[in-house]
C-alpha positions as CSV (number, residue, x, y, z in Angstrom):
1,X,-2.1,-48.3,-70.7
2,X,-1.1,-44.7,-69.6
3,X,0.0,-44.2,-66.4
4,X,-3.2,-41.7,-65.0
5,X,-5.5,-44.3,-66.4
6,X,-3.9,-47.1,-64.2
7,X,-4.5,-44.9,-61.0
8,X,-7.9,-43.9,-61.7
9,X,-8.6,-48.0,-61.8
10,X,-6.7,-48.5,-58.4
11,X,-8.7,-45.8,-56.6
12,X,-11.9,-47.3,-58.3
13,X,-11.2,-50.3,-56.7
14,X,-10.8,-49.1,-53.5
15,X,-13.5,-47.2,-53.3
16,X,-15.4,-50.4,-54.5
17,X,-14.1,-52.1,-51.5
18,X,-14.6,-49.9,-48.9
19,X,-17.7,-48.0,-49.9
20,X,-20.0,-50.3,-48.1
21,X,-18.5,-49.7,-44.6
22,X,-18.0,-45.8,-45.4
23,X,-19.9,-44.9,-42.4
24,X,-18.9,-47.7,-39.9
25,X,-16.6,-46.1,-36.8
26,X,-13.5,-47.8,-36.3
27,X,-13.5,-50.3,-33.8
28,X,-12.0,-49.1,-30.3
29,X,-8.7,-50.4,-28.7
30,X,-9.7,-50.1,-25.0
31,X,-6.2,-50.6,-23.8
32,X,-5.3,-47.5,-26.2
33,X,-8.7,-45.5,-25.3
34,X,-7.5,-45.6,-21.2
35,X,-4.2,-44.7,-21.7
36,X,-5.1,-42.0,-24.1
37,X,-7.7,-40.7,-21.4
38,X,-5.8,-40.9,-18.5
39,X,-2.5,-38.9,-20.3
40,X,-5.6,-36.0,-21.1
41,X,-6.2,-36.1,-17.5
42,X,-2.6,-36.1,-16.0
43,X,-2.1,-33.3,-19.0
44,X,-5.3,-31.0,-17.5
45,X,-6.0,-32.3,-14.4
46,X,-3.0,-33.2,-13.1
47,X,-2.2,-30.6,-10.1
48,X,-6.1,-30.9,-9.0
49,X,-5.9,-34.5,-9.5
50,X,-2.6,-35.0,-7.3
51,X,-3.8,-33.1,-4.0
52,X,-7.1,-34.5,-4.4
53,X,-5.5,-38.4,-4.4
54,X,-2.9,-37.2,-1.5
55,X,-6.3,-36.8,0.6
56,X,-7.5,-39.7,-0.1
57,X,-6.8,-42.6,1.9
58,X,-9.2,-46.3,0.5
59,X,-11.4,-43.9,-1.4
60,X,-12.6,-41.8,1.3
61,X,-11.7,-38.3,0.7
62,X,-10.6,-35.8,3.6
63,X,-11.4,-32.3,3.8
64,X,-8.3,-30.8,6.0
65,X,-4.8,-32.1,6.6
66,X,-5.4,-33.0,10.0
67,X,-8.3,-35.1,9.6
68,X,-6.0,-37.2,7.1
69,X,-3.2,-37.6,9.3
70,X,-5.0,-38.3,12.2
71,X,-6.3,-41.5,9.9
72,X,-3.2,-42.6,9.0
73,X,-2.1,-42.8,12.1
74,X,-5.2,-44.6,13.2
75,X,-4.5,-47.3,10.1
76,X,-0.9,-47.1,11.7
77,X,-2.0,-48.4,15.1
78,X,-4.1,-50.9,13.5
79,X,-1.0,-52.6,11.3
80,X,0.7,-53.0,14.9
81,X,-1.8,-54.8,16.7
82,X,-1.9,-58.6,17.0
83,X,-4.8,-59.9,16.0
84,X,-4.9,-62.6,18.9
85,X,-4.4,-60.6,21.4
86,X,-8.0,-59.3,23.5
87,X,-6.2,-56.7,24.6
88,X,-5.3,-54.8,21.4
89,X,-8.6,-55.8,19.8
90,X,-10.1,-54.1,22.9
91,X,-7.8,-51.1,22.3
92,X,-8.1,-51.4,18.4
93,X,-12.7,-51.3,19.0
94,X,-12.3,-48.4,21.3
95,X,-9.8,-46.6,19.2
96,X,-11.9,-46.8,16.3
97,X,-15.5,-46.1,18.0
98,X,-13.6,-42.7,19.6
99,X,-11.7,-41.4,17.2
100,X,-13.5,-38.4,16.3
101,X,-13.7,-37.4,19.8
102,X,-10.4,-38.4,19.9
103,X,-9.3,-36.3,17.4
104,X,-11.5,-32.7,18.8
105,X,-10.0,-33.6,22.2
106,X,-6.5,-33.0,20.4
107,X,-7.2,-30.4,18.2
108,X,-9.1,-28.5,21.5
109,X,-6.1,-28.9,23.3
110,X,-3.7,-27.9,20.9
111,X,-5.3,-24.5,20.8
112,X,-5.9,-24.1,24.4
113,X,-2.3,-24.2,24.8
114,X,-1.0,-22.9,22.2
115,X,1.4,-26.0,21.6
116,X,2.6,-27.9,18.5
117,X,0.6,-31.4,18.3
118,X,3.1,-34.0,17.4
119,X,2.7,-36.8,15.5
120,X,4.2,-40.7,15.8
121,X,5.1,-40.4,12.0
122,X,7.1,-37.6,12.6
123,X,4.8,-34.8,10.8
124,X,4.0,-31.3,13.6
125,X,1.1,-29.6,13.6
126,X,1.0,-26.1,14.5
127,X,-2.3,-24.8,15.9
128,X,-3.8,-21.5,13.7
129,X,-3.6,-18.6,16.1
130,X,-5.8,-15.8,16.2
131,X,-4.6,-12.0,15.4
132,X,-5.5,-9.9,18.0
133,X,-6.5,-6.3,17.4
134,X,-4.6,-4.3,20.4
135,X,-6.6,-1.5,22.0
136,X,-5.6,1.8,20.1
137,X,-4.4,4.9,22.3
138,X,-6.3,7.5,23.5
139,X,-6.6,10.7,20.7
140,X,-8.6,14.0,21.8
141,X,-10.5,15.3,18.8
142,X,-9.4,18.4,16.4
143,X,-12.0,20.9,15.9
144,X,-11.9,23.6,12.9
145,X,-9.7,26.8,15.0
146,X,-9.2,29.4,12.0
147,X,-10.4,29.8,8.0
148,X,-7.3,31.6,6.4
149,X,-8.6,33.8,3.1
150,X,-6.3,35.6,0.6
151,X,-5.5,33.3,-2.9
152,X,-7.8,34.1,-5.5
153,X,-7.1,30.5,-6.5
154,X,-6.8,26.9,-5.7
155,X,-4.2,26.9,-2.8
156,X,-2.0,23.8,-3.7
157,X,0.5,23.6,-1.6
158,X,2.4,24.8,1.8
159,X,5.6,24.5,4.0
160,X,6.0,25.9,7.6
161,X,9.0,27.4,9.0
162,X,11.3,25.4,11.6
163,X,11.3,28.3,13.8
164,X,7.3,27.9,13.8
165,X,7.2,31.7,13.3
166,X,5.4,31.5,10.3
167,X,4.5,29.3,7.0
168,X,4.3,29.7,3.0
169,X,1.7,28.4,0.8
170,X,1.7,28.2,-3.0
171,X,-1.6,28.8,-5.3
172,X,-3.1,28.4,-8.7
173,X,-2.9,32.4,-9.1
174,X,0.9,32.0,-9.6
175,X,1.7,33.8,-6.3
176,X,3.5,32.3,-2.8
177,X,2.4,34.3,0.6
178,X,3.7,34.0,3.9
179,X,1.3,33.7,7.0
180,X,1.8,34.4,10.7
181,X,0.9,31.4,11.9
182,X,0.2,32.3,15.3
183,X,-2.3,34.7,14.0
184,X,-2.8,34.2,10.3
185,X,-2.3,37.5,9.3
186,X,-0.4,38.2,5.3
187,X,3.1,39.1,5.9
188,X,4.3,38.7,2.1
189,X,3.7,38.2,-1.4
190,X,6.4,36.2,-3.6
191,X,5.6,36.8,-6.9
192,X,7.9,35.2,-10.1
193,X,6.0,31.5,-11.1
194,X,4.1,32.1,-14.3
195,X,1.7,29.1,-13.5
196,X,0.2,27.2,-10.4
197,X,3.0,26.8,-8.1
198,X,2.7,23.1,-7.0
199,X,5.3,22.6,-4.1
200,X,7.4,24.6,-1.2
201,X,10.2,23.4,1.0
202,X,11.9,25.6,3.8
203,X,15.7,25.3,4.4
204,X,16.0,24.4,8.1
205,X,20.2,25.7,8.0
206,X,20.0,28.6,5.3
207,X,17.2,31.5,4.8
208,X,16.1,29.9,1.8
209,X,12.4,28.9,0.4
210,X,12.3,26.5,-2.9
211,X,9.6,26.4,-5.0
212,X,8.2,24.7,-8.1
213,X,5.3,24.8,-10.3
214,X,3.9,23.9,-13.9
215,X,6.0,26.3,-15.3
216,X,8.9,23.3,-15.2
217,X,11.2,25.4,-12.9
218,X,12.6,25.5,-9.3
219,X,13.4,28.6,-7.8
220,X,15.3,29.6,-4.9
221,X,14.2,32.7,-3.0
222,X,16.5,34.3,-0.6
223,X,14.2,35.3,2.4
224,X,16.2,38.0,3.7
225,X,16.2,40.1,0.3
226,X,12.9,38.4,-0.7
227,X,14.2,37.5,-4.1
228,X,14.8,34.9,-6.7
229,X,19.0,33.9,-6.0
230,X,19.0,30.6,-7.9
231,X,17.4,29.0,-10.9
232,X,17.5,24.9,-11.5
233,X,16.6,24.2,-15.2
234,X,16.4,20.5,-16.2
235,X,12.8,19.5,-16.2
236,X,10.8,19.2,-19.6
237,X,7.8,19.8,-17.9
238,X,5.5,20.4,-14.7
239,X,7.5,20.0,-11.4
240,X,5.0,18.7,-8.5
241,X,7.4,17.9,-5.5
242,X,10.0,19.1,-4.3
243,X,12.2,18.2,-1.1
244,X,15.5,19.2,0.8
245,X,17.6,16.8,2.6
246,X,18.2,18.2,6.1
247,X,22.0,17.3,6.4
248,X,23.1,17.7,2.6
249,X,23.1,20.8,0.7
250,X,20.9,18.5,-1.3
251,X,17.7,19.3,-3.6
252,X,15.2,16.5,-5.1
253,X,12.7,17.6,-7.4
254,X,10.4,15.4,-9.2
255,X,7.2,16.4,-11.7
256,X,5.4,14.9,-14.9
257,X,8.5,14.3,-17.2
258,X,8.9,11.0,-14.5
259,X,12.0,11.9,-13.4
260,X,13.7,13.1,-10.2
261,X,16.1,14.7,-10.1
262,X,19.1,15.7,-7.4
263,X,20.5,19.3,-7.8
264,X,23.8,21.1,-6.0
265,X,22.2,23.9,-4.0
266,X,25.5,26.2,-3.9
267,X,26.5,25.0,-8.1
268,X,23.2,24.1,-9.3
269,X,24.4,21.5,-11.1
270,X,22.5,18.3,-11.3
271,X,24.0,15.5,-9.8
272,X,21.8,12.2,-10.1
273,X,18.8,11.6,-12.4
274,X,16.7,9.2,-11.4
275,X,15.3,7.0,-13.7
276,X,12.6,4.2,-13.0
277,X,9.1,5.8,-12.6
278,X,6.7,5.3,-15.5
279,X,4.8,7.8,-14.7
280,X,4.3,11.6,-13.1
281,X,5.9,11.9,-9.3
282,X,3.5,12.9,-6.6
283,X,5.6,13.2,-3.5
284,X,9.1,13.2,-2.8
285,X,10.2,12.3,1.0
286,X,13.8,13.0,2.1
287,X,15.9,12.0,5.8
288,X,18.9,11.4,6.7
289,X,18.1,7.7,7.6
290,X,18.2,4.7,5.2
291,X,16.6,5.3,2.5
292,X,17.5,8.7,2.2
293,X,15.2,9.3,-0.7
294,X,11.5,7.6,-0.8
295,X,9.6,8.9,-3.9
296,X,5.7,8.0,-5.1
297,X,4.4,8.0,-8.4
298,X,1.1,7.6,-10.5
299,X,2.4,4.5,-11.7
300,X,1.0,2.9,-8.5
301,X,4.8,2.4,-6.9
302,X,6.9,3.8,-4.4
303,X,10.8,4.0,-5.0
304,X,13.5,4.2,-2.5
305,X,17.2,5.2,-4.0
306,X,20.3,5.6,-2.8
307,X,21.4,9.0,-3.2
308,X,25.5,8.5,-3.6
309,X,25.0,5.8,-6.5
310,X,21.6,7.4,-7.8
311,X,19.8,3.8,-8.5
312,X,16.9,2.2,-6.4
313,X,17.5,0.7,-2.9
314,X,14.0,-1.3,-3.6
315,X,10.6,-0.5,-5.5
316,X,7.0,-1.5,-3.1
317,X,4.7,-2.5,-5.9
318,X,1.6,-3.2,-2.8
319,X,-0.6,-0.6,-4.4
320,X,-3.1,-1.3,-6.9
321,X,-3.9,2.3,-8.0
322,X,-1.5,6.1,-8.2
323,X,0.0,6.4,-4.9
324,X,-0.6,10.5,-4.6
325,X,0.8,10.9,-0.5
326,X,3.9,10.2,1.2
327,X,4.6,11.6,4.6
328,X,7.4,10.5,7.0
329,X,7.0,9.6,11.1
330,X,8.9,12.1,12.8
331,X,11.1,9.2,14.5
332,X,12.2,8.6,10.6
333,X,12.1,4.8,11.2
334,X,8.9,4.3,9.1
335,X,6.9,5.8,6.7
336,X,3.5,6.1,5.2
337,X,1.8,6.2,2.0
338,X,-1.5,6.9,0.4
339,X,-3.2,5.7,-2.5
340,X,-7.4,5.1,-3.3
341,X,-7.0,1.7,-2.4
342,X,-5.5,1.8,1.0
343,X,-3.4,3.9,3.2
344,X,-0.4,1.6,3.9
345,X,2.5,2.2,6.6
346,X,6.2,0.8,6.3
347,X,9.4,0.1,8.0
348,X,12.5,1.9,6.5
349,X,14.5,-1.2,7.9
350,X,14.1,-3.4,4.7
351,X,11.4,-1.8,3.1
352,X,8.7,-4.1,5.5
353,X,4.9,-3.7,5.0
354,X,3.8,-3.0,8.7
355,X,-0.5,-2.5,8.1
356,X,-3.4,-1.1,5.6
357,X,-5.4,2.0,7.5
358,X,-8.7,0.6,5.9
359,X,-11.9,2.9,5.5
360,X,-11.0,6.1,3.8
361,X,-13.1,5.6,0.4
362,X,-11.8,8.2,-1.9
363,X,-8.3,9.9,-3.8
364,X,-6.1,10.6,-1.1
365,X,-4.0,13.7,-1.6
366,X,-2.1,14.4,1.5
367,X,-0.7,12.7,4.4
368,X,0.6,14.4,7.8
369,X,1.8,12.4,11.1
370,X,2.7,14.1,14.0
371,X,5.3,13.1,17.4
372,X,1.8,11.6,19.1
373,X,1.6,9.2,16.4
374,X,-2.0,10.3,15.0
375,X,-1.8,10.0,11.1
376,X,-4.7,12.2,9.1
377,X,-5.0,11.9,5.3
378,X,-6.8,14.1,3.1
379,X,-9.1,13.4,0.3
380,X,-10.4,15.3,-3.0
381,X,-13.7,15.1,-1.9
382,X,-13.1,17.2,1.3
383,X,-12.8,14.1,3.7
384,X,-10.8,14.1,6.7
385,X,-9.9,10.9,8.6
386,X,-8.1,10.5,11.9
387,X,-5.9,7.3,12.8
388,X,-3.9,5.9,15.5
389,X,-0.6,5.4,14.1
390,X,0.6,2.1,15.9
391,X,-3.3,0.4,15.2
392,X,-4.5,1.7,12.1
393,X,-7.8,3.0,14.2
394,X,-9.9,5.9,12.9
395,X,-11.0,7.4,16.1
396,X,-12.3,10.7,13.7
397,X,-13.5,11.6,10.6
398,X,-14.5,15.3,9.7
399,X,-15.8,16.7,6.2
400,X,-14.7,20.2,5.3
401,X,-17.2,22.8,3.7
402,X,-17.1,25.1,1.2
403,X,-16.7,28.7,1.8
404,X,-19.4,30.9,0.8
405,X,-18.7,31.3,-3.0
406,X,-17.7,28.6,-4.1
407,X,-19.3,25.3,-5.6
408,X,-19.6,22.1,-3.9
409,X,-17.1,20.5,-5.8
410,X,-14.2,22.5,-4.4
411,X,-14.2,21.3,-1.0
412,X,-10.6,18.9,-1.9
413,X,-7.9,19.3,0.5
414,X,-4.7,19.2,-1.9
415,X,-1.8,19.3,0.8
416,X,-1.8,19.0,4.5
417,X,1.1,19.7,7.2
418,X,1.4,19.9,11.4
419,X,3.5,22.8,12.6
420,X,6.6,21.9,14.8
421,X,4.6,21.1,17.9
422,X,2.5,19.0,16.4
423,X,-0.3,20.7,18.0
424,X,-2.1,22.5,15.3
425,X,-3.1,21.0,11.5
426,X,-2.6,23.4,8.3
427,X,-4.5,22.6,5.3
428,X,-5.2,24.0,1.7
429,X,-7.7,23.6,-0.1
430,X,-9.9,23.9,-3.2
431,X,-12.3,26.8,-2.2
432,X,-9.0,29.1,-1.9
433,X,-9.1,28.8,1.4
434,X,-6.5,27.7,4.7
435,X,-8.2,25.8,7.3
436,X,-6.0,25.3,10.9
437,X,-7.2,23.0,13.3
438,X,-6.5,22.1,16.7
439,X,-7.3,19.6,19.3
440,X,-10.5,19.8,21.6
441,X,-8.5,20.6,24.9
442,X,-12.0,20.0,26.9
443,X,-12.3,15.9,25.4
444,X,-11.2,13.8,27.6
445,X,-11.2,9.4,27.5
446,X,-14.4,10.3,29.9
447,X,-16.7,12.6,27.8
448,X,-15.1,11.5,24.1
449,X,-14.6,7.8,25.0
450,X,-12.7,5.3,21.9
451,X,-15.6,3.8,20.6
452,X,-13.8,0.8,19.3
453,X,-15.0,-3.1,19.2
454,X,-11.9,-5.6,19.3
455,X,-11.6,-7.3,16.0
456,X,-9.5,-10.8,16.7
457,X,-9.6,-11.6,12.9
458,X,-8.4,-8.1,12.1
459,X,-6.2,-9.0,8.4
460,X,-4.1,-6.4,6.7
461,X,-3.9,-7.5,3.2
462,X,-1.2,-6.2,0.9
């Protein structure tokens, strides 16, 4: 007999003698049917399953920690007591019919006093305490003082002299004017950008004004001759921010190519590129303090660098969306930063997360803090808000309008600055217009009282 024919007869007879239990289910191992359910449960239940049997104590499940250890060392107690003696069983009744109030009496007293409740078994529990909101300072109110015109275009940026003599402020129509800022009359046109010129910085040791725009350069204008002196080519495309390091004849530029970038004011050589931002820089920050450098980016982080190596100190991921605002406290031992999500204040000592300002619901482009610690951030939908510095209170909130002109939608305040005396605000915005404010010098805590409510579970996320 050939060898297929021989296996087509085996398989017939199995199929003979098996076909009448075809549809019968195996019969179940329960030995193997446990452990294979309980290795399914360890495999997807296992964390759950492990905190929920380390609260259990005789199959009574407990909702806190407490409440379990305060039963165990009930249970505890109960192990050392002889059962012959009255005395304990006494003990051991009243122990069990009080130990709820027991147990509140404990937990009431903990938090009166503010002390550690400890434990025979060795385990201390600390008592939650409450954050308290401390009461903000007093803040007069700024009132609207002056509407500068004069750009025939969005007015982008500014920078104001450290004499306080006078300030500068860069537009969409390619041109950078000067201002008296005592009176706000023109003094001069700087023309040489062939696009919007995006940032301004004022030497405070040389006659010198920097600029930088979409046209990807930097320029140096020499005030005395009112003339371009110095050219810094590098960037491969729009330069927003640009900042000068008050002891080092230092210059940090950053823009949309991601990169910032350190230049030799006297050479014009470049001397650090730094690399690490995934996206276009908003604001660059500079001191003479640790860090030295703090940029932001719309890549939602902020990066502080060390500016004789050229690589980053640290990088504070906290905010969720671009972070567009960065502004320094003039004490340069913390700073501040401003994104949609929250306004967010640090220490420069270890990069520390201090407090969100919460409240200001829109894209914050500017930041300015003054030496009276009140913060105000600027938003692109014309916003204003007005915070304590040391609280995170918003004791104001103001909403600019357009001039007569133009539409609705250009009431956004792009950039924002205090003069040297912190006494008067300067601010650019969308309608072509700059707006100075000042403070109300007729409020005082009597007729403009802090309306503010204490807050003891005040919680600054990160």
């Amino acid at each position: 007999m050939e060898p297929r024919n021989l296996i087509f007869r085996n398989l017939k007879r199995t199929h003979d003698m098996f076909v009448s239990h075809h549809k019968d289910l195996p019969i179940l191992d329960e030995d193997l049917e446990k452990s294979l359910l309980s290795i399914k449960g360890r495999d997807a239940y296992g964390p759950i399953k492990y905190k929920v049997d380390e609260n259990q104590i005789d199959g009574r499940q407990f909702k806190s920690k407490f409440d379990l250890l305060v039963e165990k060392e009930r249970l505890e107690k109960e192990k050392n007591i002889k059962p012959n003696s009255k005395e304990n069983l006494t003990v051991a009744t009243i122990n069990q019919a009080s130990d709820k109030q027991i147990q509140l009496q404990t937990t009431a007293k903990s938090y009166k006093k503010g002390m550690e409740l400890q434990l025979s078994s060795g385990v201390t529990i600390n008592p939650k305490q409450h954050t308290h909101m401390t009461k903000p300072q007093w803040h007069a109110p700024w009132k609207l003082m002056r509407v500068i015109s004069g750009h025939t275009g969005w007015v982008r940026c500014l920078a104001i002299d450290p004499s306080n003599d006078w300030f500068a402020t860069g537009s969409n129509d390619r041109m950078i004017k000067i201002w008296n800022l005592a009176t706000g009359q023109l003094r001069l046109s700087l023309t040489g950008h062939i696009s919007t010129v995006r940032g301004l910085e004022i030497s405070n040791r040389h006659a010198y004004l920097f600029s930088c725009g979409e046209d990807k350069t930097v320029k140096c204008w020499d005030l005395e001759y009112n003339k371009v002196i110095r050219h810094y080519h590098g960037h491969l495309n729009g330069v927003y921010a640009v900042s000068l390091h008050p002891t080092e004849d230092v210059l940090a530029t950053g823009g949309r190519d991601n990169y910032c970038r350190l230049w030799d004011l006297r050479t014009r050589n470049q001397i650090h590129l730094l690399t690490g931002h995934t996206n276009t820089i908003s604001s660059i920050r500079t001191q003479a303090n640790e860090p030295e450098i703090i940029t932001s980016s719309f890549d939602s982080t902020l990066r502080c660098w060390d500016i004789r190596t050229g690589k980053t100190i640290s990088t504070l991921t906290n905010h969720k969306k671009s972070v567009r605002a960065l502004d320094l406290h003039p004490s340069g031992e913390m700073f501040i930063s401003g994104s949609p999500d929250n306004i967010k204040q640090w220490k420069n000592e270890n990069m520390e997360f201090v407090q969100n300002f919460e409240g200001h619901n829109a894209i914050i482009n500017c930041l300015a803090v003054n030496s009276d610690d009140v913060v105000v951030s600027g938003g692109d939908n014309g916003s204003m808000y007005f915070w304590d510095w040391n609280t995170g209170f918003n004791f104001q909130r103001l909403q600019t309008a357009a001039q007569s002109g133009s539409i609705e939608s250009e009431n956004g305040i792009f950039a924002m600055r205090f003069d040297m005396s912190g006494t008067r605000l300067i601010t650019v915005e969308a309608d072509k217009t700059i707006k100075m404010y000042k403070e109300n010098e007729e409020a005082n805590e009597e007729t403009h009282p802090l309306q503010w409510k204490p807050n003891i579970f005040k919680k600054n996320r990160y």
